[in-house]
KEDOKOL-166018 format. One record per residue: residue in three letters; x negated, y negated, z of N, C-alpha, C, O, CB in turn. Coordinates in Angstrom, 1 decimal. Each point is the difference from the previous one (the first is absolute). Glycine has a CB too. Example, Ala and Ser with C-alpha at 12.3 -4.5 7.8 and 13.67 -1.06 7.14 Angstrom:
<nodes>
<node "ALA", <-13.2, 5.7, 7.8>, <0.9, -1.2, 0.0>, <-0.9, -1.2, 0.0>, <-1.0, 0.0, 0.7>, <2.9, 1.2, 0.5>>
<node "SER", <-1.5, -2.3, -1.9>, <-0.9, -1.1, 0.0>, <0.8, -1.1, 0.8>, <-0.5, -1.1, 0.1>, <-0.7, 1.7, -2.3>>
</nodes>
This chain:
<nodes>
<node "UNK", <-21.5, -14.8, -27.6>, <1.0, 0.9, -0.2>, <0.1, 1.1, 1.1>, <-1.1, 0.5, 0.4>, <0.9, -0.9, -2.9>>
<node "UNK", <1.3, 0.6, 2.9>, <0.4, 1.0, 1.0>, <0.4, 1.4, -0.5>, <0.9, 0.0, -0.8>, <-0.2, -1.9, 2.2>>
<node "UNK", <-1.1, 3.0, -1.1>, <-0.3, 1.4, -0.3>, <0.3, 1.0, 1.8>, <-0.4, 0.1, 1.2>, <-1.9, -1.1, -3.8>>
<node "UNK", <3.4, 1.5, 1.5>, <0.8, 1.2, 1.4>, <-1.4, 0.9, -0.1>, <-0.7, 0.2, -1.0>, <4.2, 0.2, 0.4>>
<node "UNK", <-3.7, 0.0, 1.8>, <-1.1, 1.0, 0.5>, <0.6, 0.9, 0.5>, <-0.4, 1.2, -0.2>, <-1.3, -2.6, 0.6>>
<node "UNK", <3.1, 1.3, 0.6>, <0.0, 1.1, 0.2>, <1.7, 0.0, 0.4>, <0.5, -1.0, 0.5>, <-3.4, 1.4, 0.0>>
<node "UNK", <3.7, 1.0, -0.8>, <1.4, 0.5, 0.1>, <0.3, 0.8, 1.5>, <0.0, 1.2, 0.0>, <-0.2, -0.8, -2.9>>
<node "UNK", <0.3, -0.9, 3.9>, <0.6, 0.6, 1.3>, <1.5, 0.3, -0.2>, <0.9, -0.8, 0.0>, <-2.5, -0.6, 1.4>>
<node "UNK", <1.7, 2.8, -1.5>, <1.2, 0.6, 0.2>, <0.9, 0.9, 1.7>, <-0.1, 0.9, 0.9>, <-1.0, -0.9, -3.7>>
<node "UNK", <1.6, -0.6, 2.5>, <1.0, 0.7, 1.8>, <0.9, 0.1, -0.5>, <0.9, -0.7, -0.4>, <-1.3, -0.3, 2.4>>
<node "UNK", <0.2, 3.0, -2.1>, <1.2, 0.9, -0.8>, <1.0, 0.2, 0.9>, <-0.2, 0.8, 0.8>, <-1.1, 0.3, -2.3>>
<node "UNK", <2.5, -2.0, 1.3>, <1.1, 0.1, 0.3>, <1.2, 0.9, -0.3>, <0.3, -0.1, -1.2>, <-1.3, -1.7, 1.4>>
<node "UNK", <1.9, 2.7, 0.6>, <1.2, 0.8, -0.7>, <0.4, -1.1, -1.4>, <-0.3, 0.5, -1.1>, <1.4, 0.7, 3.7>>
<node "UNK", <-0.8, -2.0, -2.6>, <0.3, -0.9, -1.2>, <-1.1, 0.4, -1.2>, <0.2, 0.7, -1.0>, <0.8, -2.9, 2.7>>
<node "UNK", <-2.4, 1.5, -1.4>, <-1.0, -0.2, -1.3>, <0.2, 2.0, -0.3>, <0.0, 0.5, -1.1>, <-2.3, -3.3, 1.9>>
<node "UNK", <2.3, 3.5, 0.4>, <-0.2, 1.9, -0.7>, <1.6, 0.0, -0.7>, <0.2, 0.7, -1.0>, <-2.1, 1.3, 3.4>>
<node "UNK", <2.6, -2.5, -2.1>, <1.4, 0.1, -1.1>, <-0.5, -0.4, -1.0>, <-0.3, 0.8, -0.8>, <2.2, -1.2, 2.0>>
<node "UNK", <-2.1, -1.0, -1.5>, <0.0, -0.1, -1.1>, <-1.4, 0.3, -0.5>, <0.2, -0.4, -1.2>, <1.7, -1.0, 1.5>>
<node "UNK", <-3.1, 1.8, -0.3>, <-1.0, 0.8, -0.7>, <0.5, 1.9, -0.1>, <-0.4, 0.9, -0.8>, <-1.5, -3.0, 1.9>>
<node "UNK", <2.6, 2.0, -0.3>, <0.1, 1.5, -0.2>, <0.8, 0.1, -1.5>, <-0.4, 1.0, -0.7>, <0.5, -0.4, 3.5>>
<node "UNK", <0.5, -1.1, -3.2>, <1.2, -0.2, -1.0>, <-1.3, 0.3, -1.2>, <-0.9, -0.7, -0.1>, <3.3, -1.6, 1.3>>
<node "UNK", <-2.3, 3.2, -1.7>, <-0.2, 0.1, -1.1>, <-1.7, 0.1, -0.1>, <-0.4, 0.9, 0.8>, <2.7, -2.2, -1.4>>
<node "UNK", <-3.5, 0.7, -0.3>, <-1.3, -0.5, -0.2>, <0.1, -1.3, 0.3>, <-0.5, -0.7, -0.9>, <-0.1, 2.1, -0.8>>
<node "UNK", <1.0, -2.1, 2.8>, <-0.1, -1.3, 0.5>, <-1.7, -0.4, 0.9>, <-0.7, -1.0, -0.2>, <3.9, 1.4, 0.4>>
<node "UNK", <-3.4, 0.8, 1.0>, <-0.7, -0.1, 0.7>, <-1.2, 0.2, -1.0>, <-0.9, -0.8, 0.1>, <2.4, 1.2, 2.0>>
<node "UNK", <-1.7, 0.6, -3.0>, <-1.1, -0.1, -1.2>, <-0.3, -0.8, -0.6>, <-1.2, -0.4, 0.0>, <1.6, 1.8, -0.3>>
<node "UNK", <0.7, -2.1, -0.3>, <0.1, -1.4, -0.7>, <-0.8, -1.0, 0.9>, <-1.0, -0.4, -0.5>, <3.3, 0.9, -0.6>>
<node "UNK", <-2.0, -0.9, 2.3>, <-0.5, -1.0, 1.0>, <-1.4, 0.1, 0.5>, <-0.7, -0.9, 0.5>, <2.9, 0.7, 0.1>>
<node "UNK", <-2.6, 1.6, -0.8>, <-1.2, -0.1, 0.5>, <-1.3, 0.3, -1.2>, <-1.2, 0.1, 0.1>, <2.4, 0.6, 2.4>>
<node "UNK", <-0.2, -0.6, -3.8>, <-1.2, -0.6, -1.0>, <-0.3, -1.4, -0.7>, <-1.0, -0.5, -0.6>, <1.5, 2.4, 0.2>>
<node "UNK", <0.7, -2.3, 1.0>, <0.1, -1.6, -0.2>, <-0.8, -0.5, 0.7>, <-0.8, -0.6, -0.6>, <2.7, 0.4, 0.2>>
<node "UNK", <-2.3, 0.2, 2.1>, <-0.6, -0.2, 0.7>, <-1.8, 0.7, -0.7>, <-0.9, -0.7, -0.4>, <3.4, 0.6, 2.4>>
<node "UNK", <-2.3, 0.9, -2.1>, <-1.4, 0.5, -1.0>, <-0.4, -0.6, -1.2>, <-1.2, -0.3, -0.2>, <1.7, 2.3, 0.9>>
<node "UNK", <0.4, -2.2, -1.4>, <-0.5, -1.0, -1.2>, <-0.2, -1.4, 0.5>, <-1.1, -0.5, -0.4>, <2.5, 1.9, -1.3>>
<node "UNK", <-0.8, -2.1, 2.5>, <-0.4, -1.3, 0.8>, <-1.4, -0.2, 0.6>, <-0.4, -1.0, 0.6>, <2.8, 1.1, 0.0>>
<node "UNK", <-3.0, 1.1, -0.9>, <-1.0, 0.0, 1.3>, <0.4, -0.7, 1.3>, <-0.4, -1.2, 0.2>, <-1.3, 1.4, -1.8>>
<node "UNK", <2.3, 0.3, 2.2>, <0.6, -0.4, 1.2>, <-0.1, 1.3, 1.1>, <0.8, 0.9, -0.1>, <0.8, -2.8, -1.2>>
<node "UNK", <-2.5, 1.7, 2.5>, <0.0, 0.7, 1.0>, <1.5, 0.5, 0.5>, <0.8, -0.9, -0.1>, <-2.9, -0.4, 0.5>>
<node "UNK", <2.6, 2.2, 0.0>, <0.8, 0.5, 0.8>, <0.2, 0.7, 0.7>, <-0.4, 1.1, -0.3>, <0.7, -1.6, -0.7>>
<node "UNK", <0.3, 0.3, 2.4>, <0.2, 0.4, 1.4>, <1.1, 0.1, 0.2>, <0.7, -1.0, 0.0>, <-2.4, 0.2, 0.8>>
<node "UNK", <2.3, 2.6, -0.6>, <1.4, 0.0, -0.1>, <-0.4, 0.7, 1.8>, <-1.0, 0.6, 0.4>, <2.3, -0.4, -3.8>>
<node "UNK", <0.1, -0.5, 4.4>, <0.2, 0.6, 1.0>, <1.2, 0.6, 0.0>, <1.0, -0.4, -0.6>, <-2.3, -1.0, 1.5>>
<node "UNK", <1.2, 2.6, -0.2>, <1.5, 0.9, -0.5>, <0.0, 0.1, 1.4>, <-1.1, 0.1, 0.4>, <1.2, 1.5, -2.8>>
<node "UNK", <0.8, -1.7, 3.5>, <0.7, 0.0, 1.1>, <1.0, 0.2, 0.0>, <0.6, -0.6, 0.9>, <-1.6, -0.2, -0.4>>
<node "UNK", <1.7, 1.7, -1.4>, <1.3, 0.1, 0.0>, <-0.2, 2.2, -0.3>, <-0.6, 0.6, -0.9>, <1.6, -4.3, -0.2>>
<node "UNK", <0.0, 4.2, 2.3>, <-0.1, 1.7, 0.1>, <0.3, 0.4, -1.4>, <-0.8, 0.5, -0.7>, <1.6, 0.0, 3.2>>
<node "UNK", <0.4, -0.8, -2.8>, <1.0, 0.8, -0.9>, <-0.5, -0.9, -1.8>, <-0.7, -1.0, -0.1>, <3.3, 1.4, 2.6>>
<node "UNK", <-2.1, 0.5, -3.6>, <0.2, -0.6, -1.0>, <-1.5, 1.0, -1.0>, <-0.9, 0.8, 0.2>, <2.4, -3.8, 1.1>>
<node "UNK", <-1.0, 2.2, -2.3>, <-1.7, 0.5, -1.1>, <-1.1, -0.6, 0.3>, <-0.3, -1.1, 0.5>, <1.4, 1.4, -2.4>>
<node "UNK", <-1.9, 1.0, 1.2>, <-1.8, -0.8, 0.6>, <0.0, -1.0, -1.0>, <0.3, 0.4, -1.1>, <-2.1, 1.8, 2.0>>
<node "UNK", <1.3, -3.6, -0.7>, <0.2, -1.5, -1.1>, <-2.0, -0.5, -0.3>, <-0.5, -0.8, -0.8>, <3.7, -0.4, 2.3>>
<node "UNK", <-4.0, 2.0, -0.1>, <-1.2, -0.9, -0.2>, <-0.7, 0.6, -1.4>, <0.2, 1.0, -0.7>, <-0.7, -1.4, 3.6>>
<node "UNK", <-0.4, -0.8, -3.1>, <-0.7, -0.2, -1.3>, <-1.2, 1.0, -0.3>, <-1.2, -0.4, -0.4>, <1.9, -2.0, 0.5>>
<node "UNK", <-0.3, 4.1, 0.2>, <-0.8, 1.2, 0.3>, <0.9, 0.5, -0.5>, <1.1, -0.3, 0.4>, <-2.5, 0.2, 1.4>>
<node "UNK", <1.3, 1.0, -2.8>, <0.7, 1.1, -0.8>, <0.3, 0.8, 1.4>, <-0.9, 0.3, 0.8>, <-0.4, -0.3, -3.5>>
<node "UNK", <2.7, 0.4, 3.1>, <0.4, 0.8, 1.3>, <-1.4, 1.6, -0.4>, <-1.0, 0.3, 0.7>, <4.9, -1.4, -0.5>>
<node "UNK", <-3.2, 1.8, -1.4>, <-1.1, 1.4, -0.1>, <-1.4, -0.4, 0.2>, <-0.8, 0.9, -0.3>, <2.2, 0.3, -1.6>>
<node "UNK", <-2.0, -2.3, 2.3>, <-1.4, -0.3, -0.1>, <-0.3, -0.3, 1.1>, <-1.2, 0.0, 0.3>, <1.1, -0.6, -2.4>>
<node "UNK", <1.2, 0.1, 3.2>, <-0.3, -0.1, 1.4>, <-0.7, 1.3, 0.7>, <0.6, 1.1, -0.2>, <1.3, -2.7, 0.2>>
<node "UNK", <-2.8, 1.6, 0.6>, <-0.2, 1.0, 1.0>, <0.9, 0.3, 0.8>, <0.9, -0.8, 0.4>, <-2.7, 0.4, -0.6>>
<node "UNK", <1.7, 2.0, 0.8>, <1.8, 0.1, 0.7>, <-0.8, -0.7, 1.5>, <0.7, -0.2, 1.0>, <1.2, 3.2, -2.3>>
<node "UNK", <-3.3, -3.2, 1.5>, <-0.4, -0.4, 1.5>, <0.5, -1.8, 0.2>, <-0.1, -0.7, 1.0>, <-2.5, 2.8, -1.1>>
<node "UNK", <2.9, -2.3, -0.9>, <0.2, -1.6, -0.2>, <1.5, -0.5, -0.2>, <0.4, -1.1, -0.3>, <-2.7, 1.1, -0.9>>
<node "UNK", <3.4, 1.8, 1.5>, <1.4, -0.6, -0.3>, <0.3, -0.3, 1.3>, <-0.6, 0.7, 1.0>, <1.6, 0.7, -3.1>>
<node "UNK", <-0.4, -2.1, 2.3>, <0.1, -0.8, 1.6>, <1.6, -0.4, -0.1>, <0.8, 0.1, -1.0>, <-3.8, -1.4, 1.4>>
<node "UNK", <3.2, 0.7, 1.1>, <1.5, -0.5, -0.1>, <-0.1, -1.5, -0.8>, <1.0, -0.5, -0.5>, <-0.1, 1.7, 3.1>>
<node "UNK", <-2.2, -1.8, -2.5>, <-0.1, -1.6, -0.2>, <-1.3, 0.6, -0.7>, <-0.7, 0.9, 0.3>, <2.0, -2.7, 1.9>>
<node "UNK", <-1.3, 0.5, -3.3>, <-1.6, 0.0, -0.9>, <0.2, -1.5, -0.5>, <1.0, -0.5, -0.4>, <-1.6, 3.3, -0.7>>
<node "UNK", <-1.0, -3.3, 1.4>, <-0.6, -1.3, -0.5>, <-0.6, 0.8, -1.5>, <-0.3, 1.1, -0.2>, <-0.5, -2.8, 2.9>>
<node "UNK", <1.0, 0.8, -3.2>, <-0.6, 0.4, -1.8>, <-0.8, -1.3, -0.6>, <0.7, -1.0, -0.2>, <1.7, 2.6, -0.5>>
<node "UNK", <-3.6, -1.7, 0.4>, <-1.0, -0.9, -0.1>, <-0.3, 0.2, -1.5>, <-0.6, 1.1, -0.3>, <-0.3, -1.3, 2.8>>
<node "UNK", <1.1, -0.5, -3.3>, <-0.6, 0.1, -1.7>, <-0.5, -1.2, -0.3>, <0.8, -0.9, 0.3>, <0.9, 2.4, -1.3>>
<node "UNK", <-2.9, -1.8, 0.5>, <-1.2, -0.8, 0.2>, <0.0, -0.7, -1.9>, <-0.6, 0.8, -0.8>, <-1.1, 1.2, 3.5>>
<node "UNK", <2.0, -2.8, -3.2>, <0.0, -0.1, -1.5>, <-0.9, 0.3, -0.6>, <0.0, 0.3, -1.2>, <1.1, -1.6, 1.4>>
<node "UNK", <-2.3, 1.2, 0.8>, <-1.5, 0.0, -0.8>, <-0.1, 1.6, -0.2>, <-0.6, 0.6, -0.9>, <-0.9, -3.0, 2.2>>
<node "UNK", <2.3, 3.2, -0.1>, <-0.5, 1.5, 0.0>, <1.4, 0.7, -0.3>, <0.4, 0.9, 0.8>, <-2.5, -1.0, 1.0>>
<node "UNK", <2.9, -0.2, -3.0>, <1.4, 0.7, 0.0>, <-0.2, 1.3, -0.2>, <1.0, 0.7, 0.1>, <0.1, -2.4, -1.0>>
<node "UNK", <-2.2, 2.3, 0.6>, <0.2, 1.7, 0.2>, <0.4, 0.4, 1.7>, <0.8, 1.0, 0.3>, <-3.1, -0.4, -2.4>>
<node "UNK", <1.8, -1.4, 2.9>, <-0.7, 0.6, 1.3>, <1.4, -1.1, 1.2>, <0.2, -1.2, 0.1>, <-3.9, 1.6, -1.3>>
<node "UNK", <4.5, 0.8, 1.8>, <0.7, -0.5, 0.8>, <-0.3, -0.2, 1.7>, <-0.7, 1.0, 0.4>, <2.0, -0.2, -2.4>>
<node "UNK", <-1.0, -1.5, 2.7>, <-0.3, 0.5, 2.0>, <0.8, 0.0, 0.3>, <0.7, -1.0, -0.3>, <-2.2, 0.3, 1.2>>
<node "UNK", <2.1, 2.0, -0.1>, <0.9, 0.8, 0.6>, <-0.2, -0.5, 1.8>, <-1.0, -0.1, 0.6>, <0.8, 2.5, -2.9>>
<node "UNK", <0.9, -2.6, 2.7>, <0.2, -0.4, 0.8>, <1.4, 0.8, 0.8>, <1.0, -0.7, 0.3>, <-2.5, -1.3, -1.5>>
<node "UNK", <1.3, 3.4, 1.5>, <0.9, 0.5, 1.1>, <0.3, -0.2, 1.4>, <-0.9, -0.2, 0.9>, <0.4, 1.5, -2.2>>
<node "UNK", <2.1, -1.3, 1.6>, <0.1, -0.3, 1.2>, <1.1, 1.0, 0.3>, <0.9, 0.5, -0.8>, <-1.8, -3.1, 0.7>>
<node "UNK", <0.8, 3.1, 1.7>, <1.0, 0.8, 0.4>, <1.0, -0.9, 0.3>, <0.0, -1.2, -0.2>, <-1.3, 3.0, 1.0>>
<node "UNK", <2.5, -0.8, -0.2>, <1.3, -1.0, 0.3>, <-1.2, -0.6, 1.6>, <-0.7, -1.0, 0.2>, <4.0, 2.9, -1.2>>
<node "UNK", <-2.9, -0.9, 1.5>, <-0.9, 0.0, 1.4>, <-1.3, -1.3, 0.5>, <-0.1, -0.6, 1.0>, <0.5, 3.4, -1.6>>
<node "UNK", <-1.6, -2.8, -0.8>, <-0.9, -1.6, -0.2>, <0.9, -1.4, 0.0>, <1.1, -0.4, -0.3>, <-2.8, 1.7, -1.3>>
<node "UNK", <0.1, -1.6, 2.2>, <0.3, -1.9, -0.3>, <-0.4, -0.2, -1.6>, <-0.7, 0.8, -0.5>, <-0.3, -1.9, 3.1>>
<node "UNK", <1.5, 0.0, -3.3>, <-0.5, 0.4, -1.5>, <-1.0, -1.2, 0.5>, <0.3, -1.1, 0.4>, <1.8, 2.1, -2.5>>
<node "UNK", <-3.3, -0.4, 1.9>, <-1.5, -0.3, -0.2>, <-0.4, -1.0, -1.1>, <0.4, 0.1, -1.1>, <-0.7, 2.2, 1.9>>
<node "UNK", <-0.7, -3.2, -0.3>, <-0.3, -1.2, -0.6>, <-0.4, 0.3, -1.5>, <-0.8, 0.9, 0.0>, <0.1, -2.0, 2.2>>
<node "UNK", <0.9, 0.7, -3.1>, <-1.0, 0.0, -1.7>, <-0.3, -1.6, -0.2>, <0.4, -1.0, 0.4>, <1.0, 3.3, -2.1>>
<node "UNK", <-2.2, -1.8, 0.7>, <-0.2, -0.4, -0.3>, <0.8, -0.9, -2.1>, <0.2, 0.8, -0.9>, <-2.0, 0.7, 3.6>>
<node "UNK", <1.9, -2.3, -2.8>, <0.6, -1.0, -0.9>, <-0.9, -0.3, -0.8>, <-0.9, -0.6, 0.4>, <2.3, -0.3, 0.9>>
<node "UNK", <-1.5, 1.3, -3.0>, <-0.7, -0.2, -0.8>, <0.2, -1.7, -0.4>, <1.1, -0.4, 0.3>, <-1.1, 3.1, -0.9>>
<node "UNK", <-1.0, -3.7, -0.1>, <0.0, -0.8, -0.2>, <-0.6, 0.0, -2.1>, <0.2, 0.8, -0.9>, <-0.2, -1.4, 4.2>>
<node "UNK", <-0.7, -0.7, -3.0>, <-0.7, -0.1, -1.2>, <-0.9, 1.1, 0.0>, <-0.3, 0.1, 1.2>, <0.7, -2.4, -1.5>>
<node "UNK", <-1.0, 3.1, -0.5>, <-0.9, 0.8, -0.3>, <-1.4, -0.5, 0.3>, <-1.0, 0.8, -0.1>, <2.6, -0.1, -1.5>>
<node "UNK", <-1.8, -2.0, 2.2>, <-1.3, -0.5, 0.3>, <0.5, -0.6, 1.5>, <-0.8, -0.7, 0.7>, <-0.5, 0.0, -3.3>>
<node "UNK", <2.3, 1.1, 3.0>, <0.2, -0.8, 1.3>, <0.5, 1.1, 1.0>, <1.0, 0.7, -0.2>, <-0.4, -3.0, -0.9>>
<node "UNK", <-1.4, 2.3, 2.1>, <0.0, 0.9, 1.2>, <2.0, 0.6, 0.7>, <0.9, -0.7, 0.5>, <-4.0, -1.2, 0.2>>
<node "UNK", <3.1, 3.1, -1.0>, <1.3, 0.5, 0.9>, <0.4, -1.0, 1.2>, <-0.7, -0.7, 0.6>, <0.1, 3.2, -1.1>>
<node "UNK", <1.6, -2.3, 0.7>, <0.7, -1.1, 1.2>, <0.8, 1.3, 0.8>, <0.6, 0.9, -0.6>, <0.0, -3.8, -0.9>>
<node "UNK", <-1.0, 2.6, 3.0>, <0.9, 1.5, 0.7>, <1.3, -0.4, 0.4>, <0.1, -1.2, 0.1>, <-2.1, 2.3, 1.1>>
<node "UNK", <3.3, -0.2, -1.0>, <1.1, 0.1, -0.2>, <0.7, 0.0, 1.1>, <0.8, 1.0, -0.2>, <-1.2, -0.2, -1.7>>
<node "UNK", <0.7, -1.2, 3.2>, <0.2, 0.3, 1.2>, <1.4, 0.4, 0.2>, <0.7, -0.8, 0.7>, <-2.5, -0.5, 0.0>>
<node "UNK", <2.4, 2.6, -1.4>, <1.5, -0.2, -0.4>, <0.9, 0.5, 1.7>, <1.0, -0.5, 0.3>, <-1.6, 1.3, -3.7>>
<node "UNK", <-0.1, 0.3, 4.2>, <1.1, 0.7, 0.6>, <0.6, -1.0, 0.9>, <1.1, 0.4, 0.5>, <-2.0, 1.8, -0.8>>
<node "UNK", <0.2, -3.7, 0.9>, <0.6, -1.1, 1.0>, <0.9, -0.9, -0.4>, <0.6, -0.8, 0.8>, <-2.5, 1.0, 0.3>>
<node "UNK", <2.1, -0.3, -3.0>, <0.7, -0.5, -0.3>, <1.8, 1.2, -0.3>, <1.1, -0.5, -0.2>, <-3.8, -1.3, -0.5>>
<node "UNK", <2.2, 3.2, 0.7>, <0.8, 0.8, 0.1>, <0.7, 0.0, 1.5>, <1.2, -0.1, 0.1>, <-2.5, 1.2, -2.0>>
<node "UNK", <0.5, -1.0, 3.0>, <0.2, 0.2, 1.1>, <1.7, -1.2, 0.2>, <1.2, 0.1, 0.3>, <-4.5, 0.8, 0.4>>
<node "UNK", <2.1, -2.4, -1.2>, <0.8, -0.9, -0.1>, <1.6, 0.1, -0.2>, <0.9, 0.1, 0.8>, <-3.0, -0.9, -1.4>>
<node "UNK", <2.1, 0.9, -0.6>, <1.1, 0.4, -0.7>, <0.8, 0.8, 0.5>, <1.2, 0.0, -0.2>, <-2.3, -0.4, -1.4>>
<node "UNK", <0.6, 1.1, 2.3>, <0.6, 1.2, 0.7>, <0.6, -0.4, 1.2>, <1.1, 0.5, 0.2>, <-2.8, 0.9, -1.0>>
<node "UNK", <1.1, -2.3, 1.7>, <0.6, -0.9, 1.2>, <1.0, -1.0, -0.2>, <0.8, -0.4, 0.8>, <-2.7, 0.7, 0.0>>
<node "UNK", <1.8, -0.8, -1.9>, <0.7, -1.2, -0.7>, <0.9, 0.2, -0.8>, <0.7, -0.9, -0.2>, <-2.4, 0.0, 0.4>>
<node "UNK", <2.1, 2.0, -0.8>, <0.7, 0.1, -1.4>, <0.9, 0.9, 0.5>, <-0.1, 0.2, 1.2>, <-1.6, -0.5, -3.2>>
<node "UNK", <2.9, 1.1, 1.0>, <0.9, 0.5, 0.1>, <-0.6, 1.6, 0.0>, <0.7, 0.9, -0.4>, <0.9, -2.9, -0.6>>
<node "UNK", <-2.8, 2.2, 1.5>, <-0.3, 1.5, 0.4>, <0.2, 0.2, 1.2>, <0.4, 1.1, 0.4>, <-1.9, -0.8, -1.9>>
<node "UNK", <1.3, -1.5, 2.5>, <0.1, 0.3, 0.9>, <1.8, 0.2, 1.1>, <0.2, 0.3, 1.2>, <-3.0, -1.4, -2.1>>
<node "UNK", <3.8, 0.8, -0.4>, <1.2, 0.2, 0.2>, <0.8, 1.6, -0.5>, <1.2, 0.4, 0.0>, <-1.4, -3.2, -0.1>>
<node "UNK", <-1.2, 3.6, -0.5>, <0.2, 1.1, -0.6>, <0.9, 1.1, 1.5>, <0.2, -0.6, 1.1>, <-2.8, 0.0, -3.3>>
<node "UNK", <2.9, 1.4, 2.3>, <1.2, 0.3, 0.4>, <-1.0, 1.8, 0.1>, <0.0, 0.8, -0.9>, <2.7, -3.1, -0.5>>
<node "UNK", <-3.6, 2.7, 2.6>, <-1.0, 0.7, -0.3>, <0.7, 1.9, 0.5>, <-0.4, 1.1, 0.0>, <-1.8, -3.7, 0.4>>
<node "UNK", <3.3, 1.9, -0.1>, <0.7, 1.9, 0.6>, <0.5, 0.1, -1.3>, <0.3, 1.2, -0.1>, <0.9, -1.0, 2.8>>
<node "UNK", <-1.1, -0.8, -3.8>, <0.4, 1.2, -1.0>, <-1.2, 0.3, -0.9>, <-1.1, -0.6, 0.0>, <3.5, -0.1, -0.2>>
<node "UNK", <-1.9, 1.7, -0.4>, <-1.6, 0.8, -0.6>, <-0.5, -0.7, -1.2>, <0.8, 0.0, -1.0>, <-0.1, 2.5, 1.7>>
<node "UNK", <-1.8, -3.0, -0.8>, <0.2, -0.5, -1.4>, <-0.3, 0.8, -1.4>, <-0.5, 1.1, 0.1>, <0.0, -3.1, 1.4>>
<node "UNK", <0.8, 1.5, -2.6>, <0.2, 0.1, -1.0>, <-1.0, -0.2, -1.3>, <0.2, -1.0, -0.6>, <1.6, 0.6, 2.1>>
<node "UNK", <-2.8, 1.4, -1.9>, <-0.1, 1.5, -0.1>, <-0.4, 0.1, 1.5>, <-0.8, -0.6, 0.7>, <0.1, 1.1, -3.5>>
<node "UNK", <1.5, 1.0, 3.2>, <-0.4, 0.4, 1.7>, <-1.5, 0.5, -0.5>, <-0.4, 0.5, -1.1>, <3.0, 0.5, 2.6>>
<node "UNK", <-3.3, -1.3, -0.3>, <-0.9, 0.2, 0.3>, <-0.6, 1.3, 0.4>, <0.6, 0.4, 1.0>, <0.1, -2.4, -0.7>>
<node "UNK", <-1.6, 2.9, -0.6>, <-0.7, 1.3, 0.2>, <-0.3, -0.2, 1.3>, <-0.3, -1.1, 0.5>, <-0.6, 1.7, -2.7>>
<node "UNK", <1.1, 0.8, 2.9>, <-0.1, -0.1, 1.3>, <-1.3, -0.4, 1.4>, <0.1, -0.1, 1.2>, <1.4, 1.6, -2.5>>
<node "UNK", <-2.5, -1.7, 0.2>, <-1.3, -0.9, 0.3>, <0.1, -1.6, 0.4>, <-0.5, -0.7, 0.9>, <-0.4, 2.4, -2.5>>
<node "UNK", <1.7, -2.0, 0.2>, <0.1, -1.4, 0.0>, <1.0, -0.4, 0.9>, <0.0, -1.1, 0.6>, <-0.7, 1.0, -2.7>>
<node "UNK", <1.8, 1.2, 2.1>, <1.5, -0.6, 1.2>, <-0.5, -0.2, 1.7>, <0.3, -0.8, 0.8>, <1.9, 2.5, -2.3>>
<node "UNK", <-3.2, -0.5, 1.6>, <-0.6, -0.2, 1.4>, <-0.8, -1.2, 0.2>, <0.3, -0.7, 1.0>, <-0.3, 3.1, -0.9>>
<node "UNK", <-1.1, -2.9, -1.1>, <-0.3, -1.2, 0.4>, <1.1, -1.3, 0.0>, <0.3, -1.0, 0.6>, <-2.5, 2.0, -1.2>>
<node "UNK", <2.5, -0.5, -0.3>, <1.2, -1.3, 0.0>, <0.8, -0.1, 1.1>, <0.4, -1.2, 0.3>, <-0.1, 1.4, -2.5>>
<node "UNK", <0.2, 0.8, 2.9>, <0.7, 0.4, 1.5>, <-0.8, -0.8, 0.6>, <0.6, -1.1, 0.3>, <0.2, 3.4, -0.1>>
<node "UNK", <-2.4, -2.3, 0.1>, <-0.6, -0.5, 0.9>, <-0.3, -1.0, -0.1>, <-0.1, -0.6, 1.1>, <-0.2, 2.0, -0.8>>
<node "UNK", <-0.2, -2.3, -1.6>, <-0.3, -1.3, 0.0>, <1.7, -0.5, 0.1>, <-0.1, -0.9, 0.9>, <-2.5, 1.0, -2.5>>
<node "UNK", <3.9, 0.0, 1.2>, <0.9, -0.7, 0.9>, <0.5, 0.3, 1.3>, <0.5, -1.0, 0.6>, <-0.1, 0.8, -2.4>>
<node "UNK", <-0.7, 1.2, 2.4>, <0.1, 0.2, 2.0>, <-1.0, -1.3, 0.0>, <0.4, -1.2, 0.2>, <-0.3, 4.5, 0.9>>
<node "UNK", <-1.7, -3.0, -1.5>, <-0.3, -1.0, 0.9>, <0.2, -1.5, -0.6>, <-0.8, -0.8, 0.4>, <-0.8, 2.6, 0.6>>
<node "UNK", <2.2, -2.1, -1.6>, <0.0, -1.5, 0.2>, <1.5, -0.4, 0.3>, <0.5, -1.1, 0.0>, <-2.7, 0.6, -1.7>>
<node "UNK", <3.0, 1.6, 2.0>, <1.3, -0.3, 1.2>, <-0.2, -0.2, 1.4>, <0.9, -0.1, 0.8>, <0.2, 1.4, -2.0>>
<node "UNK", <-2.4, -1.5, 1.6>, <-0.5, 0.5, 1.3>, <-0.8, -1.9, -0.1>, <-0.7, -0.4, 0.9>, <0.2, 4.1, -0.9>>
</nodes>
């Protein structure tokens, strides 16, 4: 018999619409909890409500970031890993919970981002207009600079 171990989420404008709607995103991540089922949600997306499986008032404010990996372990559902990332970072390897007797597996996500990034419809993104939520004046300057240089 085959037994889900574990829930990989890639929070999309779509999945935060529809969790935002109501006790949806609560609902889903007790379901996931009652399943005993590991879950690994990635938020890469600026704009919208906070959706990871961390009460938002219980986040530390050193851990609110533009991007967060969120790691909840079935065996340890009190106990979450926070995983912050600036706009500015590469999002850094984790580790992937398994069976509770079977060793983590590491996550090599940002070359498959990068990927995506060369390959997909980001790279037809349209970068002289400002995007959308604008950006604090920290983040617009790097953002200035990481697009100069790869016009070059």
């Amino acid at each position: 018999m085959t037994s889900i171990t574990l829930s990989l989420t890639r929070i999309s404008p779509e999945y935060r619409r529809k969790l935002s709607a109501g006790e949806n995103g609560a609902k889903f991540h007790w379901a996931v909890w009652e399943a005993g089922v590991n879950l690994v949600e990635i938020d890469l997306i600026r704009p919208g409500t906070f959706l990871v499986a961390v009460p938002e008032g219980v986040m530390p404010w050193q851990k609110r970031t533009t991007y967060i990996v969120c790691i909840r372990r079935a065996y340890r559902p009190d106990q979450a890993e926070i995983i912050s990332v600036a706009l500015e970072q590469a999002v850094p390897n984790f580790r992937i919970p398994r069976r509770h007797t079977d060793p983590d597996i590491a996550l090599r996500i940002q070359p498959l981002l990068d990927d995506c990034y060369r390959h997909g419809r980001c790279a037809s993104i349209d970068y002289s207009q400002p995007p959308r939520p604008k950006l604090d004046d920290k983040a617009a300057a790097w953002a200035s600079e990481w697009i100069d240089a790869r016009k070059q």
